[in-house]
SEFIZA-3560 file (N, C-alpha, C; in Angstrom, 3 decimals):
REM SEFIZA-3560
<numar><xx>-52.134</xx><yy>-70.616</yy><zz>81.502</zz><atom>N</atom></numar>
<numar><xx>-52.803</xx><yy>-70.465</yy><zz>80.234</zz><atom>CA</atom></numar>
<numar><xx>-51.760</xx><yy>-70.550</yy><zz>79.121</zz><atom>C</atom></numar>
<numar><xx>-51.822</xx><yy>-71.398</yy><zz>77.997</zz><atom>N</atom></numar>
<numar><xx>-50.881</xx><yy>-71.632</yy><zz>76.769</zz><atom>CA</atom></numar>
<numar><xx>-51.630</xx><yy>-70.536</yy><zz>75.864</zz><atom>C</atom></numar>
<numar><xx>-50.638</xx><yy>-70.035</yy><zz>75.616</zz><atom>N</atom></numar>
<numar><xx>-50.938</xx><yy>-68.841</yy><zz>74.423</zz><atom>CA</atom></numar>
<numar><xx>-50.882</xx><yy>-69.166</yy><zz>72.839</zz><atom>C</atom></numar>
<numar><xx>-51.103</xx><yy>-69.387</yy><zz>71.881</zz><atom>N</atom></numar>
<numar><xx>-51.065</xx><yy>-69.793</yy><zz>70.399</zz><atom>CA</atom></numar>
<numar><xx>-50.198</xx><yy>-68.702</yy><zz>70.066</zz><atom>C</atom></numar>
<numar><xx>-49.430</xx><yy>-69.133</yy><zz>68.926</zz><atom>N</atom></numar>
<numar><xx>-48.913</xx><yy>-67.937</yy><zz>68.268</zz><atom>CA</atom></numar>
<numar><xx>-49.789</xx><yy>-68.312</yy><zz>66.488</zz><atom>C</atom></numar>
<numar><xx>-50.260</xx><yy>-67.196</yy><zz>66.329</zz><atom>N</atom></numar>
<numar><xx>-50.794</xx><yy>-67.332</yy><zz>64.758</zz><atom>CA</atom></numar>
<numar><xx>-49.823</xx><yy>-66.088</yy><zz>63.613</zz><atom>C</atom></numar>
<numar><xx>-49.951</xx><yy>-66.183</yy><zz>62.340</zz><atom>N</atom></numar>
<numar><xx>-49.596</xx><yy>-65.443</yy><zz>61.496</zz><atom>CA</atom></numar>
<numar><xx>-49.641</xx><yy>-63.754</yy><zz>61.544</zz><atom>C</atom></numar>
<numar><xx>-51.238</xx><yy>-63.452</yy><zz>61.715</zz><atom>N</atom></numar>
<numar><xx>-51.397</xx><yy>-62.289</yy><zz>62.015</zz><atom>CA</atom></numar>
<numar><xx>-51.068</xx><yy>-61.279</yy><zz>62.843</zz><atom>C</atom></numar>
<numar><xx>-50.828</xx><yy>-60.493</yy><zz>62.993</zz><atom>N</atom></numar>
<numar><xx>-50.567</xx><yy>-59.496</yy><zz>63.942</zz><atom>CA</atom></numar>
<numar><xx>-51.290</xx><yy>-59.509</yy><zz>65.298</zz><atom>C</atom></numar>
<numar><xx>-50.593</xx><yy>-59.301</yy><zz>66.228</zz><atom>N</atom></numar>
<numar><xx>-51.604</xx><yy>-59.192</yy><zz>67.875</zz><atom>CA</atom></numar>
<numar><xx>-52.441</xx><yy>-57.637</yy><zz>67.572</zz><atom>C</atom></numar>
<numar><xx>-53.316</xx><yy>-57.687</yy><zz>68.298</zz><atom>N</atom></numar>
<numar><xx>-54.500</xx><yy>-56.955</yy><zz>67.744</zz><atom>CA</atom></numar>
<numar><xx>-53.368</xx><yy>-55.156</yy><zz>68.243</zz><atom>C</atom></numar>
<numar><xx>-53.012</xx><yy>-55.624</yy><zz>69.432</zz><atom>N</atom></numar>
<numar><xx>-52.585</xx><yy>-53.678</yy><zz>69.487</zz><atom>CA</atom></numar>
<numar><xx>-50.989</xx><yy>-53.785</yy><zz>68.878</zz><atom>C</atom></numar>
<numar><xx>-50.732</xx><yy>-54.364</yy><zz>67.902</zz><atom>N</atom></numar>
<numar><xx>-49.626</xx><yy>-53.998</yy><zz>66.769</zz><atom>CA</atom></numar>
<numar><xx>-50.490</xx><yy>-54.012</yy><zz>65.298</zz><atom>C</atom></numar>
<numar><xx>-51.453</xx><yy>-54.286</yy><zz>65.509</zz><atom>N</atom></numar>
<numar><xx>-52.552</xx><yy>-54.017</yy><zz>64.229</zz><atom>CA</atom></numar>
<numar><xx>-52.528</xx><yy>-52.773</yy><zz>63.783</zz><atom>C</atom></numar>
<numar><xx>-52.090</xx><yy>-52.266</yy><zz>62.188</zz><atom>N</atom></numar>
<numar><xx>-52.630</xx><yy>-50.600</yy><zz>62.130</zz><atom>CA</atom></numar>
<numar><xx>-54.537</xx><yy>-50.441</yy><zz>62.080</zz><atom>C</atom></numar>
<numar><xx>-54.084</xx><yy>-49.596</yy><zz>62.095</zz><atom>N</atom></numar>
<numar><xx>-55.977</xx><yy>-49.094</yy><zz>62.301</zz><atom>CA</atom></numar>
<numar><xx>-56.795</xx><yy>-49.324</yy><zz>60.897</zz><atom>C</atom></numar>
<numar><xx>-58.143</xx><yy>-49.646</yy><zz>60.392</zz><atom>N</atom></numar>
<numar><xx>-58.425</xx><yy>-49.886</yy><zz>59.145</zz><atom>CA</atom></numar>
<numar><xx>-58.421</xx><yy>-48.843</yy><zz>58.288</zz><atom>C</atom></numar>
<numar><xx>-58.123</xx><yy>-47.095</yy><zz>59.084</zz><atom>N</atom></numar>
<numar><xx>-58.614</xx><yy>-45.620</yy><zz>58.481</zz><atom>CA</atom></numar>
<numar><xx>-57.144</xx><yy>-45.594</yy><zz>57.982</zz><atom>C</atom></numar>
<numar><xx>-56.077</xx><yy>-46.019</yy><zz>58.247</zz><atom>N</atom></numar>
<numar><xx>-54.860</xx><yy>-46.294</yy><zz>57.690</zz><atom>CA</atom></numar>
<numar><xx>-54.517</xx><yy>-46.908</yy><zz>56.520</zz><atom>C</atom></numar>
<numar><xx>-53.785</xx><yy>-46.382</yy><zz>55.685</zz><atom>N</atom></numar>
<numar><xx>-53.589</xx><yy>-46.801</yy><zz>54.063</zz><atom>CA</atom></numar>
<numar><xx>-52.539</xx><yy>-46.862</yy><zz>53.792</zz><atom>C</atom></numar>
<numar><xx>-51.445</xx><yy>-47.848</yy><zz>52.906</zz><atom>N</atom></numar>
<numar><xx>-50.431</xx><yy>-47.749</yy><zz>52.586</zz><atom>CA</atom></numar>
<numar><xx>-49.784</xx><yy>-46.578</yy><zz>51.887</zz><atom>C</atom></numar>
<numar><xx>-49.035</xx><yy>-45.612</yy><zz>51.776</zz><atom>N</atom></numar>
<numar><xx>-48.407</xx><yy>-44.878</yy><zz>50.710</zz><atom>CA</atom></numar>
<numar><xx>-49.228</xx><yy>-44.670</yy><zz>49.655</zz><atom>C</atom></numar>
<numar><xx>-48.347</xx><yy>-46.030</yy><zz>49.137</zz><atom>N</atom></numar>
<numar><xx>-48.831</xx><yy>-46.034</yy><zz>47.684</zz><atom>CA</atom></numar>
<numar><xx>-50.430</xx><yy>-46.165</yy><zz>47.379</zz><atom>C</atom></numar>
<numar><xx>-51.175</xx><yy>-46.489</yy><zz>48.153</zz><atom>N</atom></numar>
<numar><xx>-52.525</xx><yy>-46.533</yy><zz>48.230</zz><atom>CA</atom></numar>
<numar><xx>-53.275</xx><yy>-45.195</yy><zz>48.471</zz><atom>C</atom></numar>
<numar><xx>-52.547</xx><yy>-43.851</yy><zz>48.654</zz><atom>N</atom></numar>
<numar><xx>-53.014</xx><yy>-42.867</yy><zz>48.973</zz><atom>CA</atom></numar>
<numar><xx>-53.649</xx><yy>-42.606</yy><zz>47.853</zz><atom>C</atom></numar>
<numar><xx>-54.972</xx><yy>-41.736</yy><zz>47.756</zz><atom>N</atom></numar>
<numar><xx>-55.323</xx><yy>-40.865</yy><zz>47.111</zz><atom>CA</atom></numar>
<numar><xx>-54.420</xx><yy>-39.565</yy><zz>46.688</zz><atom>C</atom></numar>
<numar><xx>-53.818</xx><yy>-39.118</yy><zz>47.722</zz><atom>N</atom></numar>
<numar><xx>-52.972</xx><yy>-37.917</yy><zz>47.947</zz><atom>CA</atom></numar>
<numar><xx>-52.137</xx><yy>-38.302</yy><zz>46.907</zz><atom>C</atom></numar>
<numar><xx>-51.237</xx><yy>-39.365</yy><zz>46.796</zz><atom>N</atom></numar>
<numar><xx>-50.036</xx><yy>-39.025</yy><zz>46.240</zz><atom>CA</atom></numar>
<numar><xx>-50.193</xx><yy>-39.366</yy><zz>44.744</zz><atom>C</atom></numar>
<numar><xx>-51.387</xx><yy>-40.513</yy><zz>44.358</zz><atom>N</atom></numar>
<numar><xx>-51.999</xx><yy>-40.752</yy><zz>42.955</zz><atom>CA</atom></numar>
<numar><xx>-52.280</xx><yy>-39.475</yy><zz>42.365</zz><atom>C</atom></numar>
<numar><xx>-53.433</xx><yy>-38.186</yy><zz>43.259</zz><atom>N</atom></numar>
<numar><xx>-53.958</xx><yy>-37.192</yy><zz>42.431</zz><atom>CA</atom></numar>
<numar><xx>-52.534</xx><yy>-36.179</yy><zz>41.933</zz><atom>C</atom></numar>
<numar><xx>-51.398</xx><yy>-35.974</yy><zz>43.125</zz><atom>N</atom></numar>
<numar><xx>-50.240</xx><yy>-35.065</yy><zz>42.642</zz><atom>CA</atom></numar>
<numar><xx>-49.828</xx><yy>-35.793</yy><zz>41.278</zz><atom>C</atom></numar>
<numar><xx>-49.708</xx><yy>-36.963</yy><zz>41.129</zz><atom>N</atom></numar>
<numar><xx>-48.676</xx><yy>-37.503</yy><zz>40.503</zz><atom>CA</atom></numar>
<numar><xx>-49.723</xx><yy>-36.902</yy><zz>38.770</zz><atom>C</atom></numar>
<numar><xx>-50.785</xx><yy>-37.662</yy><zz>39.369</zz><atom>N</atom></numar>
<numar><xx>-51.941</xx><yy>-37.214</yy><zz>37.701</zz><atom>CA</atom></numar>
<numar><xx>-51.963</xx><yy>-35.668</yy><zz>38.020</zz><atom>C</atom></numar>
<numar><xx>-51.800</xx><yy>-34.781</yy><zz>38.563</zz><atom>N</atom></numar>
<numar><xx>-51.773</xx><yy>-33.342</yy><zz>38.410</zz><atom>CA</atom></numar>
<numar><xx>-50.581</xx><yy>-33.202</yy><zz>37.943</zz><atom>C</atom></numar>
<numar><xx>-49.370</xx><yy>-33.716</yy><zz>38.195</zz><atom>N</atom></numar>
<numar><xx>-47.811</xx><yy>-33.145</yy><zz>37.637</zz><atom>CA</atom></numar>
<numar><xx>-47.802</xx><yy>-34.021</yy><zz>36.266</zz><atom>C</atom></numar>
<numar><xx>-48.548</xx><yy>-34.648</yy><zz>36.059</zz><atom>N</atom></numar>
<numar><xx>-48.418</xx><yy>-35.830</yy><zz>34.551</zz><atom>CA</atom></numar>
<numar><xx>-49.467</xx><yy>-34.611</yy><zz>33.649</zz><atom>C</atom></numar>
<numar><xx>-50.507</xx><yy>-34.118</yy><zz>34.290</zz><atom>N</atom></numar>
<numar><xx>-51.270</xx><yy>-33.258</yy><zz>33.329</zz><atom>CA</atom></numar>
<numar><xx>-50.750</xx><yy>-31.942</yy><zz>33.219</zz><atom>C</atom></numar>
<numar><xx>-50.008</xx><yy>-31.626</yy><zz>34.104</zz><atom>N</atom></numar>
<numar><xx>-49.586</xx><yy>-30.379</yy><zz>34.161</zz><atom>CA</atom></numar>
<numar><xx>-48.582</xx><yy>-30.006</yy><zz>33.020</zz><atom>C</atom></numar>
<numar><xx>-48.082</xx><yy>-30.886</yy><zz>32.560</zz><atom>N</atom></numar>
<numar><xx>-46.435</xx><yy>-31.277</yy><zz>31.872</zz><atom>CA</atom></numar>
<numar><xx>-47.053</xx><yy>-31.521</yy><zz>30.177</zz><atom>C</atom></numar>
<numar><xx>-47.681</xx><yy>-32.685</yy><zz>30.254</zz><atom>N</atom></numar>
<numar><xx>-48.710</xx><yy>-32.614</yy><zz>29.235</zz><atom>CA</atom></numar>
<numar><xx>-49.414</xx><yy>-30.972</yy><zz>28.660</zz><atom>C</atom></numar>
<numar><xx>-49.945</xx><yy>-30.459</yy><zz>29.260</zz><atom>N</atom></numar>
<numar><xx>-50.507</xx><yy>-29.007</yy><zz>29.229</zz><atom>CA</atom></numar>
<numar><xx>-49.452</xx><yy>-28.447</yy><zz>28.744</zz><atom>C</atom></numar>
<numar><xx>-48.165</xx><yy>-27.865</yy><zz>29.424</zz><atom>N</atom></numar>
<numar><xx>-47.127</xx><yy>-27.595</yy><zz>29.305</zz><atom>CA</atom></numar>
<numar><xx>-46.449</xx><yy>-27.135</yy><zz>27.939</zz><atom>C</atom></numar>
<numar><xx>-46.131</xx><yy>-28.798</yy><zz>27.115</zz><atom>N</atom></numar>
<numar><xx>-46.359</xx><yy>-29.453</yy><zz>25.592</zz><atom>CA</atom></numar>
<numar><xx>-47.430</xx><yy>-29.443</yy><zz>25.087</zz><atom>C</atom></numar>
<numar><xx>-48.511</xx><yy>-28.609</yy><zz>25.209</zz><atom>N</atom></numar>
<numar><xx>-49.400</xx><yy>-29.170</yy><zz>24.497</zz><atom>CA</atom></numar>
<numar><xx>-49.960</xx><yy>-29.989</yy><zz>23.858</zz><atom>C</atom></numar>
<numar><xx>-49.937</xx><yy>-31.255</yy><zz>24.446</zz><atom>N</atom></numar>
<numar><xx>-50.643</xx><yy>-32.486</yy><zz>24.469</zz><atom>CA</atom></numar>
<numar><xx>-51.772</xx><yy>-32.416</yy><zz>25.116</zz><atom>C</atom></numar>
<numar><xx>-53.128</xx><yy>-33.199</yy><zz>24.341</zz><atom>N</atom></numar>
<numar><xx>-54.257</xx><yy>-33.302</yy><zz>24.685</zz><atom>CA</atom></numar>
<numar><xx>-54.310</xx><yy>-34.380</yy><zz>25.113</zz><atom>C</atom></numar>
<numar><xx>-54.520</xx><yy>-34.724</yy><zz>26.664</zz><atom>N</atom></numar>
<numar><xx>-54.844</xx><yy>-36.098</yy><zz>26.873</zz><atom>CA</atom></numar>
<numar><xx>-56.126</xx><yy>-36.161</yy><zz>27.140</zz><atom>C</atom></numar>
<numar><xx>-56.851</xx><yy>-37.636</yy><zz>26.555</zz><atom>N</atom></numar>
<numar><xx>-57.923</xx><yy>-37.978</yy><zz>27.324</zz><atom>CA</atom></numar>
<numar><xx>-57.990</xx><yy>-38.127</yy><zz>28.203</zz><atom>C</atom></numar>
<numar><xx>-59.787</xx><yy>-38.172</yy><zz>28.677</zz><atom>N</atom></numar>
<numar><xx>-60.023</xx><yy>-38.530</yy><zz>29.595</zz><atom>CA</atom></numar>
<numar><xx>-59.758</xx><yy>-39.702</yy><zz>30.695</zz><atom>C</atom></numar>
<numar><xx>-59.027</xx><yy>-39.659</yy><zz>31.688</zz><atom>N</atom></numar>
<numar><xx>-58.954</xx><yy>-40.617</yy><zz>33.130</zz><atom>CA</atom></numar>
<numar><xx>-57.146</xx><yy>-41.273</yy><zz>32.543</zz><atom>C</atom></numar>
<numar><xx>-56.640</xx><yy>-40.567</yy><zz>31.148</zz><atom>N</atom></numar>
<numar><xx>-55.612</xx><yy>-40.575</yy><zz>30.809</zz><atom>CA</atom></numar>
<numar><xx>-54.250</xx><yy>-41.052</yy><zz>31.698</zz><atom>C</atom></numar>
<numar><xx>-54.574</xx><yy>-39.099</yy><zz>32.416</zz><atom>N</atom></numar>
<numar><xx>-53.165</xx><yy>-38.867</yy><zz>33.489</zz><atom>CA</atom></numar>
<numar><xx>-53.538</xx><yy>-39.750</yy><zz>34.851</zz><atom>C</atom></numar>
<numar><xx>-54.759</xx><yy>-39.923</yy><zz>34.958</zz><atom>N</atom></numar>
<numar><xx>-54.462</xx><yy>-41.265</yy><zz>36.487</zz><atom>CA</atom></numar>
<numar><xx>-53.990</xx><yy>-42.131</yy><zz>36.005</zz><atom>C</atom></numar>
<numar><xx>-54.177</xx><yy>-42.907</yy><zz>34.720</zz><atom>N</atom></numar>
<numar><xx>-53.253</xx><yy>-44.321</yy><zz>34.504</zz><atom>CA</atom></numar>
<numar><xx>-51.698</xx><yy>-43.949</yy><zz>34.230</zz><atom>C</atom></numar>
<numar><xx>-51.340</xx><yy>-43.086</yy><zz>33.681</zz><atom>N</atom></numar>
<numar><xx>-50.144</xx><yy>-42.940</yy><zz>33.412</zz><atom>CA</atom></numar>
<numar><xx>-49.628</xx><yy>-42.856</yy><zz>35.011</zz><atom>C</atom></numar>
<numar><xx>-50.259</xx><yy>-41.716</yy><zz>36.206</zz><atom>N</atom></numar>
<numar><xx>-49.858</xx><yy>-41.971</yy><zz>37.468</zz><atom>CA</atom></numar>
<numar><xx>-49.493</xx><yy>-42.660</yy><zz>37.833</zz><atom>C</atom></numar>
<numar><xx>-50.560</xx><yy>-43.864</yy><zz>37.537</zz><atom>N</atom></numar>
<numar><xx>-50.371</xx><yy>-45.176</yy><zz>39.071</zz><atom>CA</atom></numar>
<numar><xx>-49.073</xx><yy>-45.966</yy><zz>37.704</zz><atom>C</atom></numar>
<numar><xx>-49.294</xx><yy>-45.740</yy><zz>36.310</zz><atom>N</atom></numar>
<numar><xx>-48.432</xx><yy>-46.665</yy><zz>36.356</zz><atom>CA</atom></numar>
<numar><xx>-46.879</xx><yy>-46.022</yy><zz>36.453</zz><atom>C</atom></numar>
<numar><xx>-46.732</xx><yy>-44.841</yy><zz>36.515</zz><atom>N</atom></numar>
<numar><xx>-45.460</xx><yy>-43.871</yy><zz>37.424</zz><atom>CA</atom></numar>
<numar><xx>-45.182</xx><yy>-44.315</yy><zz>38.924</zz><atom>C</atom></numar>
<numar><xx>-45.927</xx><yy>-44.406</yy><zz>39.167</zz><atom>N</atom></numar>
<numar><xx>-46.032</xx><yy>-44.898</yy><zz>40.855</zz><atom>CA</atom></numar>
<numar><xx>-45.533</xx><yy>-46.140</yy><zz>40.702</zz><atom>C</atom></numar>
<numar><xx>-46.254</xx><yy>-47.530</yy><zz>39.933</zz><atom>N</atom></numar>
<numar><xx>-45.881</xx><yy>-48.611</yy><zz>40.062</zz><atom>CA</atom></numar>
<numar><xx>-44.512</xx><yy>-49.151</yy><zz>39.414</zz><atom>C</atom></numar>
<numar><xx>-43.841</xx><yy>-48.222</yy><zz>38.517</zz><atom>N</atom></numar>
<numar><xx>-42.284</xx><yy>-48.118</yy><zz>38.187</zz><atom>CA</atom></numar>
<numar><xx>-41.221</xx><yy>-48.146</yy><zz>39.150</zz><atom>C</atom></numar>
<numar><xx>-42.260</xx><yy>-46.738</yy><zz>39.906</zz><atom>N</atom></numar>
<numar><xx>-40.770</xx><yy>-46.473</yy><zz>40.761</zz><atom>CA</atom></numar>
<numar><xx>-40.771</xx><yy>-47.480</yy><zz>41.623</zz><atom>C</atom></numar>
<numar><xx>-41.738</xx><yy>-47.940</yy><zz>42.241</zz><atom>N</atom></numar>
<numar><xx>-42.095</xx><yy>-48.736</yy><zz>43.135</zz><atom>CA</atom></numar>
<numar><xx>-40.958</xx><yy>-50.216</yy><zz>43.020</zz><atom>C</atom></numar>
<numar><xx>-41.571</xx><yy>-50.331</yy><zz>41.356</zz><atom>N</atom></numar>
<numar><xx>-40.608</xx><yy>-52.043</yy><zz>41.039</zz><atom>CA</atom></numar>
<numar><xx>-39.097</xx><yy>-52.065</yy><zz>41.011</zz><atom>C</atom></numar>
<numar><xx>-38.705</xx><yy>-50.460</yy><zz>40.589</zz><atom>N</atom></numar>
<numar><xx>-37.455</xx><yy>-50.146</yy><zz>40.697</zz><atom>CA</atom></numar>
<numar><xx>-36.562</xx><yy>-49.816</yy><zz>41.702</zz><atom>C</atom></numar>
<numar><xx>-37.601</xx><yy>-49.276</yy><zz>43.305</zz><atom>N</atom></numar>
<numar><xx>-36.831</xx><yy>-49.043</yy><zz>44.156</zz><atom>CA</atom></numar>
<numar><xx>-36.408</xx><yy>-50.376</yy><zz>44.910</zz><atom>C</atom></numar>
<numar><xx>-37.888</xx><yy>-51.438</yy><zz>44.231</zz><atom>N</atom></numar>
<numar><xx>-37.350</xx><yy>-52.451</yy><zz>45.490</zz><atom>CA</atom></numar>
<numar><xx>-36.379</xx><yy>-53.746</yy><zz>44.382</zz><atom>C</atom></numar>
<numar><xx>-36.123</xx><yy>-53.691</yy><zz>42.989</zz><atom>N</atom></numar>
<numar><xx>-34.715</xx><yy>-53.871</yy><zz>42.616</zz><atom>CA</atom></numar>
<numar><xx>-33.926</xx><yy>-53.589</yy><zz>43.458</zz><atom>C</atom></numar>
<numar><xx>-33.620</xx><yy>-52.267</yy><zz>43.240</zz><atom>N</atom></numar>
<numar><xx>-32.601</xx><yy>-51.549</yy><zz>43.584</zz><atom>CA</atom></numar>
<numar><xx>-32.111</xx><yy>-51.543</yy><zz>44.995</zz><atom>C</atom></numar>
<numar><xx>-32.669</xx><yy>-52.181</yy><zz>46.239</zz><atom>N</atom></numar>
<numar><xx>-32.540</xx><yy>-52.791</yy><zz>47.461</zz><atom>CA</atom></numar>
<numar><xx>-32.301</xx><yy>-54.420</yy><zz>47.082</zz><atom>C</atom></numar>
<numar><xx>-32.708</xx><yy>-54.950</yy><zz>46.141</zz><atom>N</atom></numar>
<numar><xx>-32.445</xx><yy>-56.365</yy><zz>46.123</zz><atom>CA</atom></numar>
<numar><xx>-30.560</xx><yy>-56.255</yy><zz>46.035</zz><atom>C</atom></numar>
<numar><xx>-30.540</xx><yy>-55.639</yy><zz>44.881</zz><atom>N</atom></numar>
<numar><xx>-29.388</xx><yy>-55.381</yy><zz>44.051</zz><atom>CA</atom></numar>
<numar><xx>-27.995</xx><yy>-54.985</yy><zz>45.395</zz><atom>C</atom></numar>
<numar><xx>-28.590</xx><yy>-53.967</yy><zz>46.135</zz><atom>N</atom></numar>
<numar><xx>-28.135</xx><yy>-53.289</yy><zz>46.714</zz><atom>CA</atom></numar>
<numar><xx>-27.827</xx><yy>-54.205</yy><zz>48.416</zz><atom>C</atom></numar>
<numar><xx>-28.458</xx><yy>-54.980</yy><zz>48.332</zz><atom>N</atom></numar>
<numar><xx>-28.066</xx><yy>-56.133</yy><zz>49.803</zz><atom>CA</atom></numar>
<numar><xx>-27.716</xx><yy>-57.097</yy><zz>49.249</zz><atom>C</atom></numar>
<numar><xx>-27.897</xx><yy>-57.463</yy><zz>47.694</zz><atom>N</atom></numar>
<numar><xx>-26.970</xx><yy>-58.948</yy><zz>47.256</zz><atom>CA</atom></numar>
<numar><xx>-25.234</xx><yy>-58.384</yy><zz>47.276</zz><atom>C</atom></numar>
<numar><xx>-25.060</xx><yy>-56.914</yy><zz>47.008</zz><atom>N</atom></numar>
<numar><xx>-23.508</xx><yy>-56.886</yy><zz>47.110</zz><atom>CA</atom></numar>
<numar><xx>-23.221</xx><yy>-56.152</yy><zz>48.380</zz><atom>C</atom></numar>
<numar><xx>-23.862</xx><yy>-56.225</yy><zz>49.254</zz><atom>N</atom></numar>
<numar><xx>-23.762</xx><yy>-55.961</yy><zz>50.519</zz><atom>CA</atom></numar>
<numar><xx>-23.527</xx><yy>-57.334</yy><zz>51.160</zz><atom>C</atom></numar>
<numar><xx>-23.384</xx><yy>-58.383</yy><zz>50.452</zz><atom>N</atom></numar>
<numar><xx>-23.220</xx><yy>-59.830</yy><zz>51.535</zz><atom>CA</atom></numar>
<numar><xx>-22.329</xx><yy>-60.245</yy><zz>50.579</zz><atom>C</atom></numar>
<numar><xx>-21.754</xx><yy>-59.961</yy><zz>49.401</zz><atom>N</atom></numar>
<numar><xx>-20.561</xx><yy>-60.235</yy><zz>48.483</zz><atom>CA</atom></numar>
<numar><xx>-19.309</xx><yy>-60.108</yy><zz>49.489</zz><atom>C</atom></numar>
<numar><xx>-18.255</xx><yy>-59.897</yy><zz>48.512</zz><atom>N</atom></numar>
<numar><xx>-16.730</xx><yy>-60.000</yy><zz>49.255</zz><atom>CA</atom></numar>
<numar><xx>-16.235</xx><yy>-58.660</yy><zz>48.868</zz><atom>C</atom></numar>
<numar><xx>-16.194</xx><yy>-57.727</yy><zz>50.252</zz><atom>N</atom></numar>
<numar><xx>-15.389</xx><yy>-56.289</yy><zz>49.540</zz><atom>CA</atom></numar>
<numar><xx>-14.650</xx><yy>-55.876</yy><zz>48.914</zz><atom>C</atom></numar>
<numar><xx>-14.048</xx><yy>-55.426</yy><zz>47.697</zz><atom>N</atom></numar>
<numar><xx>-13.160</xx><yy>-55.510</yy><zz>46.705</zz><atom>CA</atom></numar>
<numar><xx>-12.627</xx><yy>-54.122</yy><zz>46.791</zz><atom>C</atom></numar>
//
């Protein structure tokens, strides 16, 4: 029997569909809008409504663009010439 190889994953290295990325958690979006409102409160700043979730995800999506810089950055002078 000839086997194909395709793009996708073989089904038992598949994660499960109840499985979510990180950054896709609920969990770590609501801390982030609880420590963004909390801080806000804090200062007494009034934020609107659905406010501190956007400021979240876009906290989340910072660090996110910055950590994976910061690995680009960080393996381009990892294949440089040691000085």
């Amino acid at each position: 029997m000839i086997e194909t190889y395709t793009d996708s994953a073989p089904e038992s290295f598949a994660a499960p569909e109840s499985e979510k990325p990180a950054l896709r958690s609920l969990t770590l979006r609501s801390a982030a809008a609880i420590a963004i409102a909390a801080v806000a409160g804090r200062f007494a700043v009034e934020l609107p409504a659905g406010v501190a979730q956007q400021l979240a995800d876009a906290l989340i999506d910072l660090v996110t663009t910055l950590g994976l810089i910061g690995v680009a950055v960080g393996r381009t002078r990892a294949r440089g010439p040691i000085v």
